[in-house]
N, C-alpha and C positions, 0 to 999 in steps of 0.2 A: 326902122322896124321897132316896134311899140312890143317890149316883156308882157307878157299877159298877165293881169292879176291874179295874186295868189291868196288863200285869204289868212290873215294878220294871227297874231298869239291869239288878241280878245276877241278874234271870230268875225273883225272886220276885213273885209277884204282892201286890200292896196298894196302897194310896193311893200315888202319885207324892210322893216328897219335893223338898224345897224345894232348889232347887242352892246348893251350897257353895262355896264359891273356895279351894282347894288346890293349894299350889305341885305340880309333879311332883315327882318322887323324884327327889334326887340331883345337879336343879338348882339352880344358886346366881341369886340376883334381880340384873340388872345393874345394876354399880357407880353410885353416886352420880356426877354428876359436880362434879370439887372445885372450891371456888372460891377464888380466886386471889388472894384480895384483899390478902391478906400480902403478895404478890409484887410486888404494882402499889402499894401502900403503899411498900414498899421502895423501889422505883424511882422512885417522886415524888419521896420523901423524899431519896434518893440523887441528883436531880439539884439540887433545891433545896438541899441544901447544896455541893454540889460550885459551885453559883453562888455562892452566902456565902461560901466559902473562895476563891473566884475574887478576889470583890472586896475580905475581907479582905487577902488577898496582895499583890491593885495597889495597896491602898493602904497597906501598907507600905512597899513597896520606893518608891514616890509620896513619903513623908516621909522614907525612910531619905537617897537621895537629894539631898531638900531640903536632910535637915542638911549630910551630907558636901560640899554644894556651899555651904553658909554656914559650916562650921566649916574649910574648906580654908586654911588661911592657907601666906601661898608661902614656900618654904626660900630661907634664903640661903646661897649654898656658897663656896666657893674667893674666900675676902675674901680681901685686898692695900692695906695690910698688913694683917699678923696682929693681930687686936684687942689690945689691951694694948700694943702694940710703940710706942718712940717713933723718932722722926725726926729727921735733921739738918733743918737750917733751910734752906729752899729751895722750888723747885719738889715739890709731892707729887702725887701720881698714887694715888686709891682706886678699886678697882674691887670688885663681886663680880658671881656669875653668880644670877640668881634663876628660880625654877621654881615653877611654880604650875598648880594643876589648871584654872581660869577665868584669861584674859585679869586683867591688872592694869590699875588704870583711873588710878594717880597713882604716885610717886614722893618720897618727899621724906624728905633727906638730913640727917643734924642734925650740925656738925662747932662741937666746943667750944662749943654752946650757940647756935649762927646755924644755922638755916632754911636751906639752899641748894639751889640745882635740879640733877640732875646729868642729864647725856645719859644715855637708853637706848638700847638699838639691840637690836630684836627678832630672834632668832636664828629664833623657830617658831612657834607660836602659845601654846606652855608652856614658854617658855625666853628669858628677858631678859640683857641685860650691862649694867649700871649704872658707870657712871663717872663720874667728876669728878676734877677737876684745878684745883689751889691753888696759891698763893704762900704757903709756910707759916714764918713767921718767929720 
């Protein structure tokens, strides 16, 4: 048995065709949408090292620190007398003034090969005056 014609979209008569999917004219197919994953890659990446370089850093400046506070050794300034210089025979009076980054925890004195203890007297918490006073014959 023969389907009878029907007539067609363009008004020809025949068999009914199979439908097609055809963009329209002229329109574009909406944009993909992108993904981002570069960006959010970035941004992990960029906060985890910005922590690495966090704790690189404290722990630099954590040793630098250390040392400067173990290689600090204290000045000694405005001696009396003048190193090299000798003296009459008598009463001597040495003093200097000493400066140090950390509290000093001792003193000790060496005159002509003897040990001796001489007074300090703290000006500040980074500023000392050392003295001693002899019978120098």
């Amino acid at each position: 048995m023969r389907e009878p014609k029907q007539p067609g979209v363009d008004g020809n008569s025949g068999y009914p065709r199979a439908l097609q999917i055809t963009a329209p004219t002229g329109a574009t197919p909406p944009p993909r949408p992108r993904v981002r994953a570069g960006i959010d890659f970035r941004r992990t990446n960029s906060a985890a090292s910005r922590a690495i370089i966090e704790i690189v850093l404290v722990l630099l400046v954590t040793i630098l620190a250390y040392l400067l506070a173990r290689s600090a050794n204290p000045s000694v300034n405005e001696l009396s007398p003048d190193p090299g210089t000798t003296t009459e025979p008598g009463l001597m009076r040495l003093a200097a003034h000493v400066s140090a980054a950390k509290p000093i925890q001792h003193v000790t004195l060496t005159v002509d090969g003897q040990t001796q203890l001489p007074a300090v007297i703290t000006q500040d918490d980074r500023n000392w005056i050392v003295r001693f006073q002899t019978l120098h014959s």
